[in-house]
N, C-alpha and C positions, 0 to 999 in steps of 0.2 A: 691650833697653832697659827701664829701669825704667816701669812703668804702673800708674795704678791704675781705679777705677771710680766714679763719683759716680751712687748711684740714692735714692730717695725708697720706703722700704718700710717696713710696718709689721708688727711680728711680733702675729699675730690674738690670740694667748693674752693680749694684754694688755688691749687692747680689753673680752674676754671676761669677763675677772674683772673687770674698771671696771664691765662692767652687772650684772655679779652683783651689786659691792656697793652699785649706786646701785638697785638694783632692792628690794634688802635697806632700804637708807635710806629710799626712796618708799613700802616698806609702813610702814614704825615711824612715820613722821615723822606729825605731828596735822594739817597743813595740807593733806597726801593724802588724809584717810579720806574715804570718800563718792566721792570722786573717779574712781577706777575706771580709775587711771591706769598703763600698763603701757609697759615696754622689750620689745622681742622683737626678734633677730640673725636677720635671715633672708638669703637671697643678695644682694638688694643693698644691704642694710645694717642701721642699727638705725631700729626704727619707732617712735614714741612711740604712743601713745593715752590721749588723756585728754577731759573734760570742756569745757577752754577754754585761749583762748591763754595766759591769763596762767598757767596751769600748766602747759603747753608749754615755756614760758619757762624757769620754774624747775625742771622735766628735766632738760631740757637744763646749766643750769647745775649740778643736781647730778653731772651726765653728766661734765660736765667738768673739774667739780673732783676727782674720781675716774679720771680717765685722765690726770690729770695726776702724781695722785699716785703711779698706775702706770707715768711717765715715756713717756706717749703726748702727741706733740707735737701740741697744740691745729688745727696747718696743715694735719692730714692728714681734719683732720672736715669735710666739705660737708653745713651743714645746709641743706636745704630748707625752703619756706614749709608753713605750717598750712595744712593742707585740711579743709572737712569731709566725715566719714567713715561717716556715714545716725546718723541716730537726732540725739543730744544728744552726739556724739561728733566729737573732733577727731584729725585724724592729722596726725604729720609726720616726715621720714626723714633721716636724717641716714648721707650715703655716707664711707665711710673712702676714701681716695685713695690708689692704690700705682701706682709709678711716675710717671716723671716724661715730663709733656707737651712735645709737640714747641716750643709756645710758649716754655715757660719752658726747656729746653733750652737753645733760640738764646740766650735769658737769662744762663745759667750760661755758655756760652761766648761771647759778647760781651763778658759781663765777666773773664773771663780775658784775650782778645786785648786787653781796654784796659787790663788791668794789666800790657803788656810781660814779660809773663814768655814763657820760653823754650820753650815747649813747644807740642804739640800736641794739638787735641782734635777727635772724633769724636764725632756724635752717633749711639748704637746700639740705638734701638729706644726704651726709655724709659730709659735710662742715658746717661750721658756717659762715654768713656773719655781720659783725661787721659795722654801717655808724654810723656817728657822725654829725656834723654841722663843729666840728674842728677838723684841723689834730694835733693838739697838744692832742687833748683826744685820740684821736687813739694812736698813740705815747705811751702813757701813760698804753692804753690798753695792744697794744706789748709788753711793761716793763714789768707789769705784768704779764702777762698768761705767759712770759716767763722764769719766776723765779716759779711761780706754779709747781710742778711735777703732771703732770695727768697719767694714762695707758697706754696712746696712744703716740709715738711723733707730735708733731706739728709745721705746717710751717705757711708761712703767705704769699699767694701771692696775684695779684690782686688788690695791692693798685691804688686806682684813687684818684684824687681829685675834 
């Protein structure tokens, strides 16, 4: 039976080079200097450091206008609030999200069963796996879920037939 796979992943090397180059923008740019304002990639994500929120702010917004550019979809970023982080210094972290939540799951398949299509789905972990009988309802499926806006973004790999 044909099947395929609906998961929410981010390939990291894009991310990567986004902070590289907003990291490159944040030292040239005149509104950083003094500032003392850095990106850094560590295990649970990227950190800012900087002086105050309102250049928190605009980090971040270089952050992502540069992951955008690198076709990293805006959904997969969980920024967190500004904290301060000792001295004249402020942090705040921004988690990339892989996979997709058992919440938004039931999501992704609620809204299949109310769009009457013909098919089946299972939720497997942080995926969703979609089979049908036809590859035209699947088809059909992808159309959809792909005009939906969910929280999360979403891919589709794994088709068989």
């Amino acid at each position: 039976m044909p099947s395929f796979d609906i998961v929410s992943k981010v390939d990291l090397m894009e991310p990567d080079n986004a902070l590289h180059t907003a990291q490159k923008e944040i030292g040239q740019r005149y509104d950083f200097r003094g500032t003392n304002t850095t990106l850094e990639r560590g295990p649970e994500g990227i950190t800012i450091r900087t002086s105050d929120e309102t250049r928190a702010a605009a980090t971040i917004t270089v952050l992502r206008e540069r992951m955008s550019k690198r076709g990293v979809s805006q959904r997969c970023l969980d920024v967190g609030d500004v904290e301060p982080a000792g001295g004249q210094t402020m942090r705040q972290l921004i988690k990339i999200k892989q996979g997709i939540e058992s919440v938004v799951a039931k999501q992704i398949t609620g809204f299949i069963r109310d769009g009457k299509f013909k098919v089946t789905t299972q939720i497997q972990g942080e995926e969703v796996r979609v089979t049908a009988k036809s590859r035209d309802e699947l088809q059909a499926v992808i159309a959809a879920v792909r005009v939906k806006e969910f929280p999360v973004s979403v891919q589709f790999v794994n088709f068989r037939d």
